[in-house]
C-alpha positions in Angstrom: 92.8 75.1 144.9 91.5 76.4 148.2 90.2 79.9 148.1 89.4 82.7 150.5 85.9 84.4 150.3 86.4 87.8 151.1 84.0 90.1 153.2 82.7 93.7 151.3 82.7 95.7 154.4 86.2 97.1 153.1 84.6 98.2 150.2 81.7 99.8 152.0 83.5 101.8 154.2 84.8 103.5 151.3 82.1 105.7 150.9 81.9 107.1 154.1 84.8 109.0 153.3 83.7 112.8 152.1 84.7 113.7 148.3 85.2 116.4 146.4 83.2 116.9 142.6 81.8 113.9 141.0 83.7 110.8 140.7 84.5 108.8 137.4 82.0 106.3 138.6 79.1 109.2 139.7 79.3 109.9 136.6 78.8 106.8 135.1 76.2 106.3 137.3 74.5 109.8 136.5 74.4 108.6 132.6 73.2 105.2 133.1 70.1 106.4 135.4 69.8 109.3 132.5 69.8 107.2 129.9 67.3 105.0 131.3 64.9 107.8 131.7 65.4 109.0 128.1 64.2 105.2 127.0 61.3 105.4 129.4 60.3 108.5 127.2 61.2 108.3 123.9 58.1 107.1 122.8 56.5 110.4 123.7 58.6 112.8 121.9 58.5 113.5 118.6 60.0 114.9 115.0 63.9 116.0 115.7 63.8 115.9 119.3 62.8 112.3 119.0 66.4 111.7 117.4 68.4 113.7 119.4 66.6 111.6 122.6 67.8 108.1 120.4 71.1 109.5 120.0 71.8 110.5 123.5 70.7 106.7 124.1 73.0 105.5 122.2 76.0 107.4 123.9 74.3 106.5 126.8 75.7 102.8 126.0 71.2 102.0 125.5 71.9 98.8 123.4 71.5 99.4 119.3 69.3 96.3 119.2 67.0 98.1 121.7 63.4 98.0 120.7 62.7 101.3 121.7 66.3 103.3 120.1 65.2 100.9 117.0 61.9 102.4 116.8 63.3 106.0 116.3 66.1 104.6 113.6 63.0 102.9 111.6 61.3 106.8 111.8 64.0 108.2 110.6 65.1 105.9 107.8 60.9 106.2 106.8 61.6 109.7 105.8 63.9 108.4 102.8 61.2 106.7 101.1 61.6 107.0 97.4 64.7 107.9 97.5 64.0 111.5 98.7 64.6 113.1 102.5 61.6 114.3 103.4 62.4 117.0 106.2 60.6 117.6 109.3 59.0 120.8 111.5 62.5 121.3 113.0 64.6 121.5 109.5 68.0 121.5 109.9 68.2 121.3 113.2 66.6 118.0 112.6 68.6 116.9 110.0 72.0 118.1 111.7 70.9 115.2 114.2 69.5 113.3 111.9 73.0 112.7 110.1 74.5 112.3 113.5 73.0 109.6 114.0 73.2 107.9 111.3 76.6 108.3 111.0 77.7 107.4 114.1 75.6 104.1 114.0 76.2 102.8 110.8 78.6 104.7 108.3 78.5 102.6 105.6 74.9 101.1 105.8 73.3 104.3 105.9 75.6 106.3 103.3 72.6 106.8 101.0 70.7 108.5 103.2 73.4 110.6 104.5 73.9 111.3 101.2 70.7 112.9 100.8 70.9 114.7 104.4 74.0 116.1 103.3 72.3 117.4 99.7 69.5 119.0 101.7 71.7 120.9 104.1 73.9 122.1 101.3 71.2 122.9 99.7 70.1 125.7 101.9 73.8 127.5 102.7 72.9 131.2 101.9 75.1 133.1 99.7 76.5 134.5 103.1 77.9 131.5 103.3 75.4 130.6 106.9 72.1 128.9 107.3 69.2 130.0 108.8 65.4 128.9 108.8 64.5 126.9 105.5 60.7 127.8 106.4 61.0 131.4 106.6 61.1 131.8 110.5 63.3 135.1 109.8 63.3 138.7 108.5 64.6 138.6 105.2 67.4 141.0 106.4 69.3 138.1 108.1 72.5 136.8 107.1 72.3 133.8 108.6 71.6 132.3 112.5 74.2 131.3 114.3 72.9 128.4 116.1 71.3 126.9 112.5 74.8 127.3 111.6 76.1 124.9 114.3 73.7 121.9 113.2 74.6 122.0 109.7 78.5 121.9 110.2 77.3 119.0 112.3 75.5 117.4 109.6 78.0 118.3 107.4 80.8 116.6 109.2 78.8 113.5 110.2 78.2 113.3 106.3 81.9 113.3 105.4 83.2 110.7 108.4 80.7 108.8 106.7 82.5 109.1 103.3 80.3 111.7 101.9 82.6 114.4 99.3 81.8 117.9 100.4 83.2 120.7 98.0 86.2 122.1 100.2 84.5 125.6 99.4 81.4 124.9 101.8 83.8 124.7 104.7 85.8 128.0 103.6 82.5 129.9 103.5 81.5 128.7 107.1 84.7 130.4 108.4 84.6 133.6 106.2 81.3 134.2 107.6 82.1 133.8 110.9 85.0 136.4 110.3 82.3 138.8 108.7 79.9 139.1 111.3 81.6 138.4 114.5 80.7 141.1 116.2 83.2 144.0 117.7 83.4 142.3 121.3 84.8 139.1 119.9 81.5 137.3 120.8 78.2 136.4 118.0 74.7 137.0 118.2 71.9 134.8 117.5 71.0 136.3 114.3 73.9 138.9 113.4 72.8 142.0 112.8 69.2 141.7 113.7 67.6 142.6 117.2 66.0 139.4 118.1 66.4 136.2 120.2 68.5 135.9 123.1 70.6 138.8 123.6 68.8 140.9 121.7 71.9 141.1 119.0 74.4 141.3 121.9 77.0 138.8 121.6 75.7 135.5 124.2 78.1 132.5 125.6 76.1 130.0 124.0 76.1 131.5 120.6 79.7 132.0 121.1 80.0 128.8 122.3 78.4 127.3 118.9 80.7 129.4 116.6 84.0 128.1 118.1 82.7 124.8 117.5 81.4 125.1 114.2 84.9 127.1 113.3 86.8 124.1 114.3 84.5 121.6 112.2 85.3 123.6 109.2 89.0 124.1 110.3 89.2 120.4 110.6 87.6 119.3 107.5 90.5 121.5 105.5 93.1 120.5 107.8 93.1 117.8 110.2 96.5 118.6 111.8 95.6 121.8 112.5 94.2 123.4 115.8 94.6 127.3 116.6 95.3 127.3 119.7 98.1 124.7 120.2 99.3 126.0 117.6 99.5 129.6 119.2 101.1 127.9 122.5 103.8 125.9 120.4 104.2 129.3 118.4 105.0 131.0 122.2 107.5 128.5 123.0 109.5 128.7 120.1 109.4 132.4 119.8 112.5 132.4 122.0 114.8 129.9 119.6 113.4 131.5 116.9 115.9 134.3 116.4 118.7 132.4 117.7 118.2 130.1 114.4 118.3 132.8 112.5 121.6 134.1 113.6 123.1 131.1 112.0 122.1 131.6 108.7 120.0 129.0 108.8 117.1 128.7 105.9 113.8 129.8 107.7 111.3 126.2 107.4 108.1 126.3 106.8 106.2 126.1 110.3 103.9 123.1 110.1 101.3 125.1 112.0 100.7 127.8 109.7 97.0 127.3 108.2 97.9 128.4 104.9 100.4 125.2 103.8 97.5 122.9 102.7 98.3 120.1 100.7 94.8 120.4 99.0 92.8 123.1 97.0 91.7 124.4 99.9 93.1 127.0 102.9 92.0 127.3 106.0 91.8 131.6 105.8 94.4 133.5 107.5 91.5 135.7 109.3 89.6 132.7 110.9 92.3 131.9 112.8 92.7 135.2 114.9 88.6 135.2 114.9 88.4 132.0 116.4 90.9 133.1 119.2 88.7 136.2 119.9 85.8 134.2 119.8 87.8 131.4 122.6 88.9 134.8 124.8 84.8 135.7 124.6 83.9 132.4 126.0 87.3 132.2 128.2 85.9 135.9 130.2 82.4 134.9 130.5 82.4 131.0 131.7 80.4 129.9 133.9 78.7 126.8 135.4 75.3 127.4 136.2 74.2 129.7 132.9 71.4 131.7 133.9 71.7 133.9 130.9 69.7 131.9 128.4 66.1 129.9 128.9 69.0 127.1 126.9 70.9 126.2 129.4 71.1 122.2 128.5 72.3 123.3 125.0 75.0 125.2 126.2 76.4 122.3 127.9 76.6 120.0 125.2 77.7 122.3 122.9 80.3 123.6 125.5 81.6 119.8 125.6 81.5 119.7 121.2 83.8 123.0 121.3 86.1 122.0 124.1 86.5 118.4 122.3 86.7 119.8 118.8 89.2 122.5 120.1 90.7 120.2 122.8 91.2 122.6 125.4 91.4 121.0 128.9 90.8 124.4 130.7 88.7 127.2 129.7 91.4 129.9 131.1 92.1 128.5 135.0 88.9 126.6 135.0 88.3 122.5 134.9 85.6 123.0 132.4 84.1 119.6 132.6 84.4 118.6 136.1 82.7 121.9 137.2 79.7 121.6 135.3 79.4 117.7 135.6 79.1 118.1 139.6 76.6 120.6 138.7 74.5 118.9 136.5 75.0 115.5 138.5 73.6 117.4 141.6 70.6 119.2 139.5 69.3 115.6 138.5 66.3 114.1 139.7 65.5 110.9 140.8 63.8 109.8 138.0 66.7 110.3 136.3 66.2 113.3 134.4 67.1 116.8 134.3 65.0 120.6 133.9 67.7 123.0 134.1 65.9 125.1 131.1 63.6 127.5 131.3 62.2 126.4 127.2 63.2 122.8 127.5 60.8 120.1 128.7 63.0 117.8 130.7 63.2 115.0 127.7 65.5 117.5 125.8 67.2 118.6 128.8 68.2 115.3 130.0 69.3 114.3 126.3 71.5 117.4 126.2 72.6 116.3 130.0 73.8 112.9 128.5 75.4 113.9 125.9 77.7 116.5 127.6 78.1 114.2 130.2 79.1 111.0 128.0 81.7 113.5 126.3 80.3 112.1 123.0 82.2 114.1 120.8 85.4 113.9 123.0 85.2 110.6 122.7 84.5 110.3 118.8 87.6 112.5 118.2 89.4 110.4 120.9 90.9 113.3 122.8 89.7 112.5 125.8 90.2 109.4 128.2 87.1 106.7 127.2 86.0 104.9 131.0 88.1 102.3 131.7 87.2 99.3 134.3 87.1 100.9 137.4 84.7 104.1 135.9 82.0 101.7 134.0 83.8 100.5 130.6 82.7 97.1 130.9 79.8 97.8 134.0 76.5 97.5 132.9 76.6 94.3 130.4 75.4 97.0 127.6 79.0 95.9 125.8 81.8 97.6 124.8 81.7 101.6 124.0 82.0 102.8 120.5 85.5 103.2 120.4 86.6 99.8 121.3 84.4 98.6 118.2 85.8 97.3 114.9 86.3 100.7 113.5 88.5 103.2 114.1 88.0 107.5 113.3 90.4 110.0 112.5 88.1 113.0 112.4 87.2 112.6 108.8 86.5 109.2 108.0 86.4 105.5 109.2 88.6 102.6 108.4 88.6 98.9 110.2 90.3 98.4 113.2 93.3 95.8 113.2 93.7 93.7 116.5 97.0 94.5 118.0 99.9 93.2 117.2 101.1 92.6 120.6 101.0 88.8 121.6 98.4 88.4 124.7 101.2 87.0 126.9 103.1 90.0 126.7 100.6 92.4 127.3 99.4 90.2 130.5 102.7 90.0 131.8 102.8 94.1 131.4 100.5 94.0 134.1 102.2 92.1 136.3 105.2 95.0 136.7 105.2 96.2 140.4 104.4 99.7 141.4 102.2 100.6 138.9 102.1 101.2 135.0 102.2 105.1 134.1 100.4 103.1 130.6 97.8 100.8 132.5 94.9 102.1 130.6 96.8 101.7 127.2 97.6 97.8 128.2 93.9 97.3 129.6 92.3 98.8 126.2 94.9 96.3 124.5 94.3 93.5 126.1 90.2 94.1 125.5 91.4 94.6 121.8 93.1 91.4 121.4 90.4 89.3 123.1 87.6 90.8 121.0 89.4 91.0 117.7 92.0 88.2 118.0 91.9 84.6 118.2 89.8 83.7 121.7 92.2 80.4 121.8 95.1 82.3 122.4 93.0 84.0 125.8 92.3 80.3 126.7 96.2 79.5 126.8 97.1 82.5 129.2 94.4 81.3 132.3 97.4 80.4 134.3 99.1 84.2 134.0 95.0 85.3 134.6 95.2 83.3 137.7 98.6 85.1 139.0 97.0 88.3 138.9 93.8 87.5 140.6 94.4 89.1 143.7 96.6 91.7 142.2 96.6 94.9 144.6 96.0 97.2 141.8 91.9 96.7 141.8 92.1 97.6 137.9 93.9 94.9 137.0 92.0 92.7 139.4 89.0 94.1 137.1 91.1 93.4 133.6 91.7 89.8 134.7 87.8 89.1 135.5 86.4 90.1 132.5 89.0 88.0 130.3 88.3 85.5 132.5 84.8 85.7 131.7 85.9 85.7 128.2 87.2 82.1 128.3 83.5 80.6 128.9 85.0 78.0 131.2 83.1 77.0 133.7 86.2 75.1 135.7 87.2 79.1 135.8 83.9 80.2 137.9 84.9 80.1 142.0 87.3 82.1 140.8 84.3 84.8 140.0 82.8 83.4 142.5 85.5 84.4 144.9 85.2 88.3 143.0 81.9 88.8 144.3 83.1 89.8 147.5 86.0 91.4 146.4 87.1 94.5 148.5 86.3 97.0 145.6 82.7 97.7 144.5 83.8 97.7 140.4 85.6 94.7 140.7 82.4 92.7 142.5 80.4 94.5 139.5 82.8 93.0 137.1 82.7 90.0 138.9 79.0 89.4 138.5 79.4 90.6 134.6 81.8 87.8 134.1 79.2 85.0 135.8 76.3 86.2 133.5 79.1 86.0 130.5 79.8 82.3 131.6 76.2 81.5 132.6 74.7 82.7 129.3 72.0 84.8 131.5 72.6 88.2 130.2 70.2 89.8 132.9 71.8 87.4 135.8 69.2 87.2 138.8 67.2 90.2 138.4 69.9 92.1 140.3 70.9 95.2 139.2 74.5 95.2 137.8 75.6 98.2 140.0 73.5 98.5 143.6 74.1 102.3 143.9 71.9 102.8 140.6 68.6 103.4 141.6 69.3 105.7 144.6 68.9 109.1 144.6 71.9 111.2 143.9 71.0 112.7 147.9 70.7 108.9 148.8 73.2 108.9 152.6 76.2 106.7 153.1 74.8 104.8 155.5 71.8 103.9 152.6 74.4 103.6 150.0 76.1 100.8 152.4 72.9 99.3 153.0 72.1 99.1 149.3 75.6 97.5 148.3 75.7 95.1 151.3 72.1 93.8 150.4 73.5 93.9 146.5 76.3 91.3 148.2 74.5 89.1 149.8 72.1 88.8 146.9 74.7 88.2 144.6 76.6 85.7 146.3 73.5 83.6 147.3 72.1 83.4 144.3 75.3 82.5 142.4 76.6 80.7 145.1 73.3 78.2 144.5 74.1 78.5 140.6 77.4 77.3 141.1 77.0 74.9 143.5 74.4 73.2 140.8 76.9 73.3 138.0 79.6 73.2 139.1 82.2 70.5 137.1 82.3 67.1 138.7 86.0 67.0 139.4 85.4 70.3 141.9 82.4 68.9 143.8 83.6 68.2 147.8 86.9 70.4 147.2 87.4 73.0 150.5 86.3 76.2 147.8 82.8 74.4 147.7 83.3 74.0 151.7 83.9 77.9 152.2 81.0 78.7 149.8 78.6 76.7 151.5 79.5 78.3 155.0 80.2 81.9 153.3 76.0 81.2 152.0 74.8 80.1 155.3 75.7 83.2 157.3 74.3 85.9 154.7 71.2 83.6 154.3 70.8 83.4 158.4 73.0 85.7 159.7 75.4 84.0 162.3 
């Protein structure tokens, strides 16, 4: 079959065009180039900040086999030697992460130790009902600190995805002592009650921040269906049928919402519900993107991603919470990679923090927000698939395997084929990953020809769904066609394409190329040097596997016009005429 090699100058003249906050793929970008620093310098940190470095790694999509994230997992696991935790400087602040970590990488292999990071945390709930330092770091007066508190509901709740019991009682504490010492603004102090830390025992936006999120960790743990403020919006709109049912006669029901109807011992209180929302109106009145208020800054962001997840608020009142602050911190960042937004941060924890909020981790675990898909880096990178297209699947609580779909790959592949667009294009692509990961790789083999029709689809998503399955197949009789994709007209689908050749190669690293040529510039890098790099990327790319292919190539292809137009295609990048 003759082919056409296509030129990348389309592609490149795409980013001369001005745009407005950071793109999907920016952002990609940003976490790759952040993650990458955070391995560079994980070696150098130590105790809990260590961990919280590994773990912003892994959401980083830092492979788990990586030497250097492996190192930090075999610390970890060494402090459950003899079948006791043995906690660090940091407490539970360490352990919070700890059990994070170890949750989100392995459930069921590390259960035991969760199991002991879970004892320990409990172990220190005051009879307030908070947490505070283990080692004394506190007047005895206090009740409890507010930021302790957030990083043992996290510990908590990474202990009971991981099939850990925790007495429904611990989470109804949590939220009665966030009821008791709110304080009268709607906002919480650092340490309630006391006159120290940040604020000075004025309410602060990040402690504020961490008590919404910890509210809806306990809220969620006692009723998974449940979340305050949906529910108050659903409440609004019916207000107005409400009395009209009445009228009728009809039996008042039983509204789902309501906290109180639990099937289990335990209630969510009646009086966490309207803290929480005075809390949220706090936060709502006092957001902002750059937070000069606190030497913390990199903390409030990730914890301002856990409470918008965890709550899943879109907006913060009129405000596109995320986008806001990702263009921020995406233009803060430094060309190593890293970040220093904190005034008591060294820029390891900052740029952990950075990654994390800008990964959406806990969005993502909770799957309330959209994972990447193939144009914004799902497959990029040959680091593999992210967490949620595993063989597990999390329903804020615990973990269960994932089934492959039970939609035949034929259908799903001729769902792409529909004209004008598919409203459900990301559903079909995550499918269609599914089924070729999980189901039987023969049945991808017997749908090349339907791959083949959608090559050159105009949709340059679905051009990018049909070169990784393609890729898939191992086929080398399939490889001009990826050939072909290196020069495609779109800069993810030429990333893909490239992907899909080290797939079929078996050279996981390809060339020595990177897998993305805007990655090492600097986030100030000029259009004209972003061109350059991608059309030096291209012709790179194409000579290199152009030589690989023409070596390999199966016999019955050798002399065919494709192998014609490489040939020609390689001799003006390589001398220019």
């Amino acid at each position: 079959m003759q082919r056409k090699i296509g030129s990348a100058f389309v592609l490149i003249a795409l980013f001369s065009s001005a745009s407005f906050g950071a793109s999907p793929q920016e952002v990609t970008r940003s976490i790759n180039r952040g993650a990458s620093y955070l391995k560079s310098v994980v070696d150098e940190a130590h105790g809990g900040k260590k961990t919280l470095i590994a773990l912003a790694m892994m959401k980083g999509n830092i492979p788990k086999n990586d030497p250097a994230f492996q190192a930090v997992v075999k610390e970890v696991l060494e402090k459950f030697e003899g079948g006791k935790y043995k906690p660090g400087g940091e407490h539970l602040y360490e352990a919070g992460v700890e059990a994070t970590l170890l949750a989100d990488l392995d459930p069921v292999k590390y259960k035991p130790q969760i199991q002991l990071l879970a004892d320990y945390i409990l172990g220190h709930q005051m009879a307030t009902g908070g947490w505070d330092y283990p080692t004394g770091g506190h007047p005895k007066e206090s009740v409890g600190d507010t930021s302790v508190m957030q990083y043992a509901c996290l510990g908590l709740w990474a202990a009971s995805r991981a099939g850990v019991e925790i007495d429904q009682k611990v989470w109804v504490d949590i939220l009665d002592w966030h009821v008791k010492y709110q304080n009268k603004d709607g906002g919480f102090a650092y340490i309630p009650g006391l006159k120290i830390g940040d604020g000075n025992g004025d309410s602060t936006i990040n402690m504020s921040v961490n008590a919404v999120g910890s509210m809806h960790i306990a809220m969620l743990q006692l009723n998974p269906t449940y979340l305050p403020f949906e529910s108050e919006l659903r409440a609004q709109k019916a207000s107005e049928t409400e009395a009209e049912t009445k009228r009728f006669g009809i039996l008042e029901t039983v509204k789902i919402d309501d906290p109180q109807v639990k099937t289990d011992s335990a209630r969510i209180p009646a009086a966490s519900v309207n803290s929480v929302r005075r809390v949220f109106g706090f936060v709502t009145n006092r957001f902002r993107v750059e937070n000069k208020e606190t030497g913390w800054a990199a903390y409030y962001y990730y914890s301002l991603e856990r409470m918008a997840a965890l709550a899943n608020v879109k907006q913060i009142g009129n405000r596109d919470w995320f986008n806001e602050c990702a263009d921020f911190l995406i233009k803060k960042q430094k060309d190593d990679g890293s970040w220093s937004v904190s005034r008591n941060f060294a820029a390891d924890v900052d740029t952990a923090f950075a990654v994390l909020f800008l990964t959406r981790s806990t969005g993502r675990l909770l799957k309330r927000v959209d994972t990447p898909k193939f144009g914004d880096g799902l497959l990029a990178g040959g680091r593999g698939l992210p967490d949620d297209l595993t063989d597990v699947d999390f329903n804020g609580r615990s973990v269960k395997m994932k089934e492959p779909p039970t939609e035949p790959l034929d259908i799903l592949l001729a769902s792409l084929s529909k004209t004008g667009g598919l409203e459900n294009l990301d559903a079909v692509q995550e499918q269609i990953v599914e089924q070729v990961q999980l189901g039987n790789r023969e049945d991808l083999i017997g749908q090349v020809d339907q791959l083949l029709k959608l090559i050159d689809h105009p949709d340059p998503d679905i051009r990018q769904t049909v070169v990784w399955a393609l890729g898939r197949t191992g086929n080398m009789n399939l490889a001009q066609h990826l050939i072909d994709k290196l020069s495609d007209e779109n800069l993810y689908v030429m990333i893909e394409a490239r992907n899909a050749l080290c797939w079929i190669s078996r050279k996981p690293l390809g060339f020595g190329f990177p897998e993305d040529p805007l990655q090492d510039l600097s986030t100030k890098a000029t259009d004209e040097q972003k061109r350059a790099a991608i059309s030096l990327w291209h012709k790179n790319l194409v000579l290199t596997w152009g030589d690989w292919y023409l070596k390999n190539r199966p016999f019955e292809d050798r002399g065919d016009a494709f192998e014609a137009e490489l040939r020609q295609k390689m001799e003006k990048l390589k001398y220019g005429f």
